[in-house]
mmCIF file as Biopython writes it, N, C-alpha, C and O atoms, coordinates in Angstrom:
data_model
#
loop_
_atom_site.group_PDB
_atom_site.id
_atom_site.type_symbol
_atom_site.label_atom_id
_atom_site.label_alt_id
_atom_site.label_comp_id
_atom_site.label_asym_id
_atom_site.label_entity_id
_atom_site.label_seq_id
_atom_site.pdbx_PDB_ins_code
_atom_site.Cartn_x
_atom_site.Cartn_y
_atom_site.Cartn_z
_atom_site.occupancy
_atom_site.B_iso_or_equiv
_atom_site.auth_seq_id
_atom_site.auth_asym_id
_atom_site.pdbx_PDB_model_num
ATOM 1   N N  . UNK A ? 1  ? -32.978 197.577 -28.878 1.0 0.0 1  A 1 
ATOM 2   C CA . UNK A ? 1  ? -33.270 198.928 -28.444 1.0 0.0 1  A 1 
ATOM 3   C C  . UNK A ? 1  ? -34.711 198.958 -27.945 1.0 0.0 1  A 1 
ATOM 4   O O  . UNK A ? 1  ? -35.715 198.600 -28.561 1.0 0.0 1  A 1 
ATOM 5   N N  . UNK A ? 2  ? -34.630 199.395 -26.855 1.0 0.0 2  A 1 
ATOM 6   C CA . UNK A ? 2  ? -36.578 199.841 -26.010 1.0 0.0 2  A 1 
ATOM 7   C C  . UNK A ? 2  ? -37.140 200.497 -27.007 1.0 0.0 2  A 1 
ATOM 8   O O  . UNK A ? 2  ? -36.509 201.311 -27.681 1.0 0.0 2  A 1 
ATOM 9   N N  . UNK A ? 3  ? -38.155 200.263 -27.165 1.0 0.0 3  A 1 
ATOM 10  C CA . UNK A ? 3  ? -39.160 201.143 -28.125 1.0 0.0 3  A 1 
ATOM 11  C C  . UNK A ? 3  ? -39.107 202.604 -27.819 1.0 0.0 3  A 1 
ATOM 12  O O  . UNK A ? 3  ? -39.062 203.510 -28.652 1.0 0.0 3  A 1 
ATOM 13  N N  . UNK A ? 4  ? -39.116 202.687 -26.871 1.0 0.0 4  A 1 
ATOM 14  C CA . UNK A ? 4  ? -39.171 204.280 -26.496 1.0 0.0 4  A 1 
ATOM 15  C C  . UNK A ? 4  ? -37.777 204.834 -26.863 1.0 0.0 4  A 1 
ATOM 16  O O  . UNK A ? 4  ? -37.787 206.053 -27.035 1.0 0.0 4  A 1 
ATOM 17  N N  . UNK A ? 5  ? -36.978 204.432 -26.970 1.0 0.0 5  A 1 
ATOM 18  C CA . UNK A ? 5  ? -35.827 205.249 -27.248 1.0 0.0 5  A 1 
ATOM 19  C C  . UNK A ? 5  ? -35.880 204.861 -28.895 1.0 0.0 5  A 1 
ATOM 20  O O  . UNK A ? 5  ? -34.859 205.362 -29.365 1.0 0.0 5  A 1 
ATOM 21  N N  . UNK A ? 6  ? -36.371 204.419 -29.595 1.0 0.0 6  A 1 
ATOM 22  C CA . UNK A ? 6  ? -36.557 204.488 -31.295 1.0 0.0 6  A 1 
ATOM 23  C C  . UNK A ? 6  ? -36.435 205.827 -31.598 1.0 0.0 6  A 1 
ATOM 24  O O  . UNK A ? 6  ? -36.318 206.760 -30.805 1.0 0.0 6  A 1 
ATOM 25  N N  . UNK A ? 7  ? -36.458 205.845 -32.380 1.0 0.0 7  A 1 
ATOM 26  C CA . UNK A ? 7  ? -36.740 207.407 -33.350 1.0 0.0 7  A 1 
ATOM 27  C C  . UNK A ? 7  ? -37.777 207.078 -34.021 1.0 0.0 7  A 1 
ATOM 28  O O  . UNK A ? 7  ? -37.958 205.905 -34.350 1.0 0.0 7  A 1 
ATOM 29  N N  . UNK A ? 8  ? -38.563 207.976 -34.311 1.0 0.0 8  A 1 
ATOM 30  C CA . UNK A ? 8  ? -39.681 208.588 -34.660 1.0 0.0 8  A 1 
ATOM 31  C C  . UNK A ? 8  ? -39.429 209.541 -36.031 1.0 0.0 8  A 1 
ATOM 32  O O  . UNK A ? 8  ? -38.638 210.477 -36.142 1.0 0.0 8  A 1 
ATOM 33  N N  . UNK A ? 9  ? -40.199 209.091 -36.863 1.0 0.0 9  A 1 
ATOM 34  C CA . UNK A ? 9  ? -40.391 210.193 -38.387 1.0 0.0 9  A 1 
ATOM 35  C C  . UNK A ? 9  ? -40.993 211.349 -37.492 1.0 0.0 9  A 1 
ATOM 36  O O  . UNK A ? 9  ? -40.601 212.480 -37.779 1.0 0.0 9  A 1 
ATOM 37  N N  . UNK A ? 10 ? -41.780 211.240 -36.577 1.0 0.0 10 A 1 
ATOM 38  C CA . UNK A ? 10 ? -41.837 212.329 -36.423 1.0 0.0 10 A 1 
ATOM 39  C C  . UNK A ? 10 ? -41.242 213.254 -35.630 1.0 0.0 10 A 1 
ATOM 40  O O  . UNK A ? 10 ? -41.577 214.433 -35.520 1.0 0.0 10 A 1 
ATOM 41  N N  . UNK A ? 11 ? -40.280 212.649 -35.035 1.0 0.0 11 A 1 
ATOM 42  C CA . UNK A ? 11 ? -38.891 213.282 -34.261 1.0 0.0 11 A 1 
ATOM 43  C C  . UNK A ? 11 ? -37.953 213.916 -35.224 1.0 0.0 11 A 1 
ATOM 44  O O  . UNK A ? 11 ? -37.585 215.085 -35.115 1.0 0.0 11 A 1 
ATOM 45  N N  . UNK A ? 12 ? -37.518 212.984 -36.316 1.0 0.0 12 A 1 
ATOM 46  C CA . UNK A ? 12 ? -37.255 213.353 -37.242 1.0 0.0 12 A 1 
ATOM 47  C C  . UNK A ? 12 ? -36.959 214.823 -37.896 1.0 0.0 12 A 1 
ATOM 48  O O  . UNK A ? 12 ? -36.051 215.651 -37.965 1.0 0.0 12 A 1 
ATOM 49  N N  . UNK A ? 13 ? -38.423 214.602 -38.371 1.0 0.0 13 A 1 
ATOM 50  C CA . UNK A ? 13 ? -38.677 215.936 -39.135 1.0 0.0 13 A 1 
ATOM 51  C C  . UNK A ? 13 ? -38.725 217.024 -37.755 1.0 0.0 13 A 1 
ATOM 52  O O  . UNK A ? 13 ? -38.580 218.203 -38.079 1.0 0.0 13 A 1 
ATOM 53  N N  . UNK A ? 14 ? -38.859 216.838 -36.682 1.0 0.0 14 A 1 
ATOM 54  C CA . UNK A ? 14 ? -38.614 218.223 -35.732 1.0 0.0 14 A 1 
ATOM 55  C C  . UNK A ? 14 ? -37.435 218.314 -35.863 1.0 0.0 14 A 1 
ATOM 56  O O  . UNK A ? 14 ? -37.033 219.441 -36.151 1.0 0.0 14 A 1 
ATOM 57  N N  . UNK A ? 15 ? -36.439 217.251 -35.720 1.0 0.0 15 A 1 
ATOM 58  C CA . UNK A ? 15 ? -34.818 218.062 -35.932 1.0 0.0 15 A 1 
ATOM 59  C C  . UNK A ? 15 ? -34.814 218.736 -37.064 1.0 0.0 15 A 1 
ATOM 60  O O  . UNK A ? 15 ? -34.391 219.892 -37.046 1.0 0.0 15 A 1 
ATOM 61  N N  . UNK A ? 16 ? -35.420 217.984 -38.637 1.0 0.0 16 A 1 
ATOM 62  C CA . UNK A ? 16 ? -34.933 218.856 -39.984 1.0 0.0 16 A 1 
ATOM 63  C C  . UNK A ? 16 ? -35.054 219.898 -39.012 1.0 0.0 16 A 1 
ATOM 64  O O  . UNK A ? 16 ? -34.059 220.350 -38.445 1.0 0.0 16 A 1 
ATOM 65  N N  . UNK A ? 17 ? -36.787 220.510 -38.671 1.0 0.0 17 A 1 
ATOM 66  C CA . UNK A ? 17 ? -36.739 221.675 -38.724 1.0 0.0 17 A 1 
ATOM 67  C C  . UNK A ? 17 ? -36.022 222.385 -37.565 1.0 0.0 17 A 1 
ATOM 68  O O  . UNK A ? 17 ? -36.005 223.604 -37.738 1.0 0.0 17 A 1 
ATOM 69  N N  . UNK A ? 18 ? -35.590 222.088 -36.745 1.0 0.0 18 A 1 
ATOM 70  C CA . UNK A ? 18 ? -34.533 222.824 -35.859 1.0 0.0 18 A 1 
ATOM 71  C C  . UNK A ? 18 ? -33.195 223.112 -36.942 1.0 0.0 18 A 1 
ATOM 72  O O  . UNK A ? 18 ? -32.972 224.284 -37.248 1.0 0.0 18 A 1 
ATOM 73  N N  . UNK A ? 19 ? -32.386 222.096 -37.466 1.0 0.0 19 A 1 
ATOM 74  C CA . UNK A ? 19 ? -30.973 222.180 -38.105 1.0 0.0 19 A 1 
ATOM 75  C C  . UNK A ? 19 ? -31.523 223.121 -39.521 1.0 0.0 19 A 1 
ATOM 76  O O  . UNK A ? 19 ? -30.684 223.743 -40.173 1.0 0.0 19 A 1 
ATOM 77  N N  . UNK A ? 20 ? -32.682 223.144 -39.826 1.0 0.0 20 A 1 
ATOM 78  C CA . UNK A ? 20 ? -32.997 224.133 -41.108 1.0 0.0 20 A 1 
ATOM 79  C C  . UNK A ? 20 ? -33.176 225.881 -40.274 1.0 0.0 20 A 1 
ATOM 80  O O  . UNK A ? 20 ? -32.937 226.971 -40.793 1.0 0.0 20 A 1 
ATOM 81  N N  . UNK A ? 21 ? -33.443 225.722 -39.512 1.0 0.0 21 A 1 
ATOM 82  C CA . UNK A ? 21 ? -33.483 226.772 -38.591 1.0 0.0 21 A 1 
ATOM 83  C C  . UNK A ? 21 ? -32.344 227.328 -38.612 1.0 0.0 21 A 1 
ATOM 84  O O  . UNK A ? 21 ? -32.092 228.375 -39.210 1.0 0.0 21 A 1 
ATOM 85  N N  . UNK A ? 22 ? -31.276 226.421 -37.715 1.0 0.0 22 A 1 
ATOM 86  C CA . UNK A ? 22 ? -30.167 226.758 -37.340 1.0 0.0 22 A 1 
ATOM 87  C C  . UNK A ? 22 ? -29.466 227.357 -38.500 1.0 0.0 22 A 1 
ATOM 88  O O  . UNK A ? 22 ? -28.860 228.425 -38.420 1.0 0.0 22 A 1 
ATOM 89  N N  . UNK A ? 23 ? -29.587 226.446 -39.888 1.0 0.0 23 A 1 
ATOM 90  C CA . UNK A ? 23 ? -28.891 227.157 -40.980 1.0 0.0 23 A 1 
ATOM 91  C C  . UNK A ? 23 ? -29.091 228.669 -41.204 1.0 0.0 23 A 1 
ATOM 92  O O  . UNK A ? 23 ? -28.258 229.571 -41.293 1.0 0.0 23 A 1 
ATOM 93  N N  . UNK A ? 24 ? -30.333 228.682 -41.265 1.0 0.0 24 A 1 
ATOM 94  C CA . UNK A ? 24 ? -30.709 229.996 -41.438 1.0 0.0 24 A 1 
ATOM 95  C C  . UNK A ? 24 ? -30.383 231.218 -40.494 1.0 0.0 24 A 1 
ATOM 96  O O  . UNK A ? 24 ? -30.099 232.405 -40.660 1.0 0.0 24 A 1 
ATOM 97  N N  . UNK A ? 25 ? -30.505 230.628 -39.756 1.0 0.0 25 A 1 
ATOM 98  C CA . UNK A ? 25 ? -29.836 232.009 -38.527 1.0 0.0 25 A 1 
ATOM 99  C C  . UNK A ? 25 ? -28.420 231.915 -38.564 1.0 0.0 25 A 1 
ATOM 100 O O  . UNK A ? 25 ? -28.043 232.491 -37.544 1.0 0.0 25 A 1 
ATOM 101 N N  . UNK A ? 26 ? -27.535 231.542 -39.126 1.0 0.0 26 A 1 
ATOM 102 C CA . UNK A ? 26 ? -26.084 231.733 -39.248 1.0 0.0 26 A 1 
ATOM 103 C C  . UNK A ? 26 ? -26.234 232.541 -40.570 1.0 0.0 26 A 1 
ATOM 104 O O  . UNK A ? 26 ? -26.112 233.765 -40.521 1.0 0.0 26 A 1 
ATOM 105 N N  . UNK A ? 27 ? -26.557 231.762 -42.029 1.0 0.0 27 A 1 
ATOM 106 C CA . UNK A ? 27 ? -26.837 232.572 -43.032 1.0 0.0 27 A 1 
ATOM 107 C C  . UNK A ? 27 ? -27.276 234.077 -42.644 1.0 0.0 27 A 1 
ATOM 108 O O  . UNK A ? 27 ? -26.725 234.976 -43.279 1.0 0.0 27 A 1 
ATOM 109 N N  . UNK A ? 28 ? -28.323 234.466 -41.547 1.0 0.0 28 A 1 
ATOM 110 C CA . UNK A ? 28 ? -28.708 235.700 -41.629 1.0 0.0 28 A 1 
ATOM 111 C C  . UNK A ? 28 ? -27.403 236.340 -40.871 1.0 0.0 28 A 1 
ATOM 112 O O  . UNK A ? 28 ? -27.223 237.500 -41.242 1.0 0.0 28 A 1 
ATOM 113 N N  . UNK A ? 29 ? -26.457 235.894 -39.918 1.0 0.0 29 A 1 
ATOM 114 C CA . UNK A ? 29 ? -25.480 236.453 -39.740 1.0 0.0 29 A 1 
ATOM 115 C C  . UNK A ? 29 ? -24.377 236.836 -40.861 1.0 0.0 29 A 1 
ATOM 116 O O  . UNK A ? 29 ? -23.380 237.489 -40.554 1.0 0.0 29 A 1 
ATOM 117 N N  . UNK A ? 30 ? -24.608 236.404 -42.130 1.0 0.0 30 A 1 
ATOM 118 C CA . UNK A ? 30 ? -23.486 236.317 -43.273 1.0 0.0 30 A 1 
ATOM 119 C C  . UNK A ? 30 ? -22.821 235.570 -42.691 1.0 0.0 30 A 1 
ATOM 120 O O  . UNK A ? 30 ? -22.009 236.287 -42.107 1.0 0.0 30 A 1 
ATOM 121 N N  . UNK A ? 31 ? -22.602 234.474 -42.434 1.0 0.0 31 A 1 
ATOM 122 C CA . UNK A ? 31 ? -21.894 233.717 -42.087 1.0 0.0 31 A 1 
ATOM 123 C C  . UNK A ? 31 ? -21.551 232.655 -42.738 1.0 0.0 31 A 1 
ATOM 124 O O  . UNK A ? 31 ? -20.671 231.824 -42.512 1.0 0.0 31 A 1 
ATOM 125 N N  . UNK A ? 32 ? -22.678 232.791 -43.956 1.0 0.0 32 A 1 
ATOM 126 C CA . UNK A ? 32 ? -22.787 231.281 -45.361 1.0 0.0 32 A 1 
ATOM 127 C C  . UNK A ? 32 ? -23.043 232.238 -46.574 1.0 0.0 32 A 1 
ATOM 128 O O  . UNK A ? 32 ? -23.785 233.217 -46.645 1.0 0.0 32 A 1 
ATOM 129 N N  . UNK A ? 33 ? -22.346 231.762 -47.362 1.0 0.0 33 A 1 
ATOM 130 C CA . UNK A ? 33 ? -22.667 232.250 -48.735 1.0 0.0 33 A 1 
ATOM 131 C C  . UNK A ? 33 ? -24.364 231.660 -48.768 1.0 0.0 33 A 1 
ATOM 132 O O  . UNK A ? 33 ? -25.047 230.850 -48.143 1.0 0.0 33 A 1 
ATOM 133 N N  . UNK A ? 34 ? -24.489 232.382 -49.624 1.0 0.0 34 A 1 
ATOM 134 C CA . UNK A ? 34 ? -26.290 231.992 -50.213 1.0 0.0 34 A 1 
ATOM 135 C C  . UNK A ? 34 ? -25.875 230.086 -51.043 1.0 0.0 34 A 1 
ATOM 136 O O  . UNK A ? 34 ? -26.533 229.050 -51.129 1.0 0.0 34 A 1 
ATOM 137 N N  . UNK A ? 35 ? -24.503 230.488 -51.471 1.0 0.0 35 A 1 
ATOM 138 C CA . UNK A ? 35 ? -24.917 228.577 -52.184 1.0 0.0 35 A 1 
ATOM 139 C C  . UNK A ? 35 ? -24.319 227.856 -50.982 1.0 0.0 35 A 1 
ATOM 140 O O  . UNK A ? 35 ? -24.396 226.630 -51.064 1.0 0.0 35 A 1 
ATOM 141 N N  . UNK A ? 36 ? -23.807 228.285 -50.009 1.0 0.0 36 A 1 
ATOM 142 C CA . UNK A ? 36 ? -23.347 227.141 -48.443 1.0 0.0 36 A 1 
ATOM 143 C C  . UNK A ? 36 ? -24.883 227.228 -48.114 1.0 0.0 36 A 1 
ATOM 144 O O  . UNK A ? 36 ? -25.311 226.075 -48.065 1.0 0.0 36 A 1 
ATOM 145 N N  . UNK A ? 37 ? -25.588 227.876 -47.942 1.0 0.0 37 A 1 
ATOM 146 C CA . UNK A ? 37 ? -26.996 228.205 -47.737 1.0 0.0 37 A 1 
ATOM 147 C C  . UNK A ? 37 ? -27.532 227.113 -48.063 1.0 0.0 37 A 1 
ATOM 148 O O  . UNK A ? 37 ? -27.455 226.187 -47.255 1.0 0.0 37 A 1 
ATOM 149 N N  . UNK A ? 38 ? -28.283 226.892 -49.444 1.0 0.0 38 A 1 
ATOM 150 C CA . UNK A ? 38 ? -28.637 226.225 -50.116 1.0 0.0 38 A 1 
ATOM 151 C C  . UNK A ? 38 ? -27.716 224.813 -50.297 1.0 0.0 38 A 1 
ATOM 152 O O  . UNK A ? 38 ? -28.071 224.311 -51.364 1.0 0.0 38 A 1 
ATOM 153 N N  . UNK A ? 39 ? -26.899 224.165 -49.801 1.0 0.0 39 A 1 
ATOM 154 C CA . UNK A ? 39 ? -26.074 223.197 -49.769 1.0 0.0 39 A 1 
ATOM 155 C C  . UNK A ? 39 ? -26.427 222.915 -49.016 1.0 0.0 39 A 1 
ATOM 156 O O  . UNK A ? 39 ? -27.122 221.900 -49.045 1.0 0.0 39 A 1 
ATOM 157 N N  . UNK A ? 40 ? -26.189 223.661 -47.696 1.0 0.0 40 A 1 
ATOM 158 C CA . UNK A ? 40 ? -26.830 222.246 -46.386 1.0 0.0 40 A 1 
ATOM 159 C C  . UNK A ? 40 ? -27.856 222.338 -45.837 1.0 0.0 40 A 1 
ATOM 160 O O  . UNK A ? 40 ? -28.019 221.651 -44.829 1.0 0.0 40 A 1 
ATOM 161 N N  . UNK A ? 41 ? -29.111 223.375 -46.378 1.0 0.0 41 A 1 
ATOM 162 C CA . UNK A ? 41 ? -30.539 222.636 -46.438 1.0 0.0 41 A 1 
ATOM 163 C C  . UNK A ? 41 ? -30.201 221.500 -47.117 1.0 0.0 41 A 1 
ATOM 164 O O  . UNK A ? 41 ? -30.113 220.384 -46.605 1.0 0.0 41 A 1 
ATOM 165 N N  . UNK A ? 42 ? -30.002 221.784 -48.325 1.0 0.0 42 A 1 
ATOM 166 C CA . UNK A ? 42 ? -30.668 220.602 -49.073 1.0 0.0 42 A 1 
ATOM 167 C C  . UNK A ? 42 ? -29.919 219.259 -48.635 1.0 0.0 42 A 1 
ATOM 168 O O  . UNK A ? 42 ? -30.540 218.201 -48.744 1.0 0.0 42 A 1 
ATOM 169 N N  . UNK A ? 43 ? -28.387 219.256 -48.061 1.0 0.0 43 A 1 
ATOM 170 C CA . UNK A ? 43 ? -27.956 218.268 -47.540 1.0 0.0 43 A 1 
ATOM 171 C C  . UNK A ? 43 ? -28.633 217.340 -46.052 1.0 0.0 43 A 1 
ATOM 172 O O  . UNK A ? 43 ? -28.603 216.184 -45.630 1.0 0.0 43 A 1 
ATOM 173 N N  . UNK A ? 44 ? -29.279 218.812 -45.593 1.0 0.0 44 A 1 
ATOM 174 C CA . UNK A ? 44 ? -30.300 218.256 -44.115 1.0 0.0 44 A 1 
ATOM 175 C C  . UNK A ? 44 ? -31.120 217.777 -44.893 1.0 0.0 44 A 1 
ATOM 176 O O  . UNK A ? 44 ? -30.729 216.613 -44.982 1.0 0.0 44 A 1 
ATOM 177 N N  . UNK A ? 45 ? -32.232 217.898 -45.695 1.0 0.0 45 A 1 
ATOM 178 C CA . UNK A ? 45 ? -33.511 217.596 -46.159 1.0 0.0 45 A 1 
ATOM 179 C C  . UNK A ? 45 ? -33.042 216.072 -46.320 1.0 0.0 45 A 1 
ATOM 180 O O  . UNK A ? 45 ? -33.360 215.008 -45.790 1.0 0.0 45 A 1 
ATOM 181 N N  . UNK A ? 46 ? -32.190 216.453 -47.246 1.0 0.0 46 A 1 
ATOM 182 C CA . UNK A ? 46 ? -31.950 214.732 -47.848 1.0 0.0 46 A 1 
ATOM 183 C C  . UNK A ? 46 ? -31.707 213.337 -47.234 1.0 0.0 46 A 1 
ATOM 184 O O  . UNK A ? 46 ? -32.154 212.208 -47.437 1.0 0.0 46 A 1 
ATOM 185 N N  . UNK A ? 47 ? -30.412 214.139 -46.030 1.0 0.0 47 A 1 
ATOM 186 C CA . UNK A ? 47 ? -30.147 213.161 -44.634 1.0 0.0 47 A 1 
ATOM 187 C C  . UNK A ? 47 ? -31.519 212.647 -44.031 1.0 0.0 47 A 1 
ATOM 188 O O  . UNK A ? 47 ? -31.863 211.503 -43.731 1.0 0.0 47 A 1 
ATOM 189 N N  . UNK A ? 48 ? -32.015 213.532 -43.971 1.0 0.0 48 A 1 
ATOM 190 C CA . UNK A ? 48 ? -33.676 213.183 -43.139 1.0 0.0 48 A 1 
ATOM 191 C C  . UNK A ? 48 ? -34.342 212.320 -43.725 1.0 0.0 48 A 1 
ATOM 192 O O  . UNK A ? 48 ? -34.688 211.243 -43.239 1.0 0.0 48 A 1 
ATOM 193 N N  . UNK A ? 49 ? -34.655 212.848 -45.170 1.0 0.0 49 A 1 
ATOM 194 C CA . UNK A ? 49 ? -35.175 211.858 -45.630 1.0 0.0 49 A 1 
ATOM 195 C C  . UNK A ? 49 ? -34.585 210.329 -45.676 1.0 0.0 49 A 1 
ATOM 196 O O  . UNK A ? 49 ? -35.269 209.306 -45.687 1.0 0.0 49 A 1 
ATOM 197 N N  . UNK A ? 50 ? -33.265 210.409 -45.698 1.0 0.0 50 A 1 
ATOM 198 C CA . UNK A ? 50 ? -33.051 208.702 -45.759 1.0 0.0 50 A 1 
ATOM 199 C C  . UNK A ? 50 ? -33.128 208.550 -44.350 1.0 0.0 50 A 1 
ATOM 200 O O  . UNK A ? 50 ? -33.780 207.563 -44.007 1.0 0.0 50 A 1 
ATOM 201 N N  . UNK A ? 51 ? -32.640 209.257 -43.408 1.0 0.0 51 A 1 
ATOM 202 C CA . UNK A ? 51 ? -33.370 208.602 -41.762 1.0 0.0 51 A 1 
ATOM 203 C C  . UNK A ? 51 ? -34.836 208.056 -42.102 1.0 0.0 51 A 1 
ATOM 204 O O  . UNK A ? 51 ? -34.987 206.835 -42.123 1.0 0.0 51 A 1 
ATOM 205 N N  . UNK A ? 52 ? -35.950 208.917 -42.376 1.0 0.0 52 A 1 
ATOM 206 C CA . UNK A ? 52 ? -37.172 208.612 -42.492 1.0 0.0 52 A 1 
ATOM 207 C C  . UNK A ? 52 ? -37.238 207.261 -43.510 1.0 0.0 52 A 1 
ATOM 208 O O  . UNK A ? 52 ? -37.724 206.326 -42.873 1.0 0.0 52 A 1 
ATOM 209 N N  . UNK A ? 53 ? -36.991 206.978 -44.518 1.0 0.0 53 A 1 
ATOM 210 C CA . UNK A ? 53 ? -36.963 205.643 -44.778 1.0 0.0 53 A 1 
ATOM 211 C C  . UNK A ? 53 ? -36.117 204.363 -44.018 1.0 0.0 53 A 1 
ATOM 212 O O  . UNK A ? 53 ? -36.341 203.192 -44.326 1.0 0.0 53 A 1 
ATOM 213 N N  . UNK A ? 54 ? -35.540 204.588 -43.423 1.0 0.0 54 A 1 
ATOM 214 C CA . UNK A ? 54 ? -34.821 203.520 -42.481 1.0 0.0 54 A 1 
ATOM 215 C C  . UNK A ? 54 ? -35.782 203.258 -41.261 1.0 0.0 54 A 1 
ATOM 216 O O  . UNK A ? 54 ? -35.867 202.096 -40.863 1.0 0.0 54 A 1 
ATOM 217 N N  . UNK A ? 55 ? -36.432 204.134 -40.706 1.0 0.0 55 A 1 
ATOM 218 C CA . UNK A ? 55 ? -37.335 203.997 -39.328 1.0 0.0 55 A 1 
ATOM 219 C C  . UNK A ? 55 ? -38.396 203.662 -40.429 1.0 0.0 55 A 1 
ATOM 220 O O  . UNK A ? 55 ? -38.985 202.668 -40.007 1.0 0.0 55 A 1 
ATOM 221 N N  . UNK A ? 56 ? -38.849 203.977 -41.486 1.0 0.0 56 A 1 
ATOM 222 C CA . UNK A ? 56 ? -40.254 203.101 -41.431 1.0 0.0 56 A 1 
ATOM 223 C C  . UNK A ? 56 ? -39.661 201.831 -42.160 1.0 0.0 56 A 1 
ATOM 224 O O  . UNK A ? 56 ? -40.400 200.848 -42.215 1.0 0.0 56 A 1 
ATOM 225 N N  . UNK A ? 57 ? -38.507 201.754 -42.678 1.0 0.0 57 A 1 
ATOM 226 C CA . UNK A ? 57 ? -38.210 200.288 -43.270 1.0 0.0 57 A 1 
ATOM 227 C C  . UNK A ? 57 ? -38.294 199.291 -41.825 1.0 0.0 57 A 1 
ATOM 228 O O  . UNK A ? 57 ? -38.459 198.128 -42.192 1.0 0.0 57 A 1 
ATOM 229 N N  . UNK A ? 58 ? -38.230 199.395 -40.264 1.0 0.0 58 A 1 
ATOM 230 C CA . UNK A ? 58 ? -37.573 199.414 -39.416 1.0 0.0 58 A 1 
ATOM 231 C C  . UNK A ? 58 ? -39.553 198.702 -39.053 1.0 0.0 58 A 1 
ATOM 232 O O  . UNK A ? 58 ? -39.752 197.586 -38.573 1.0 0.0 58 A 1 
ATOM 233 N N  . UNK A ? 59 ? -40.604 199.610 -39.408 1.0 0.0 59 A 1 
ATOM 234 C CA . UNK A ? 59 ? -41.827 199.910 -38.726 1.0 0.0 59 A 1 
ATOM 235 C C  . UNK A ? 59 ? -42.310 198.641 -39.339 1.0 0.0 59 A 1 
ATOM 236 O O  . UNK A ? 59 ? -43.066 197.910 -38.699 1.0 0.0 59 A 1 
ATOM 237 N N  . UNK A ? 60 ? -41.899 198.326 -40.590 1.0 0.0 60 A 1 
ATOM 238 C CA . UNK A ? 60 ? -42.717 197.694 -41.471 1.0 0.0 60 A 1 
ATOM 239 C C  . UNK A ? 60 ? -42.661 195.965 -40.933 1.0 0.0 60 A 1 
ATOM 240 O O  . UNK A ? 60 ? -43.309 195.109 -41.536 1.0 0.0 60 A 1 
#
């Protein structure tokens, strides 16, 4: 893979925060219970985080 098309931790964490976004603006539609809410943040956070250890296992 070209370097430039890598992913980036810090690409990364701009998606968390887009898909944490996105959660939230459906939630504010009632569209998620408060614990679907809280389920797939915490399921994004977590995904991310193991992306973010794979790209720097990747850096190292």
């Amino acid at each position: 893979m070209d370097t430039q098309d890598r992913p980036t931790v810090d690409a990364v964490t701009a998606r968390e925060q887009d898909l944490l976004t996105a959660i939230e603006n459906v939630a504010a539609r009632d569209a998620l219970t408060e614990d679907d809410r809280h389920q797939l943040s915490f399921r994004a956070e977590i995904l991310c985080e193991e992306l973010r250890a794979c790209i720097e296992g990747v850096e190292e």
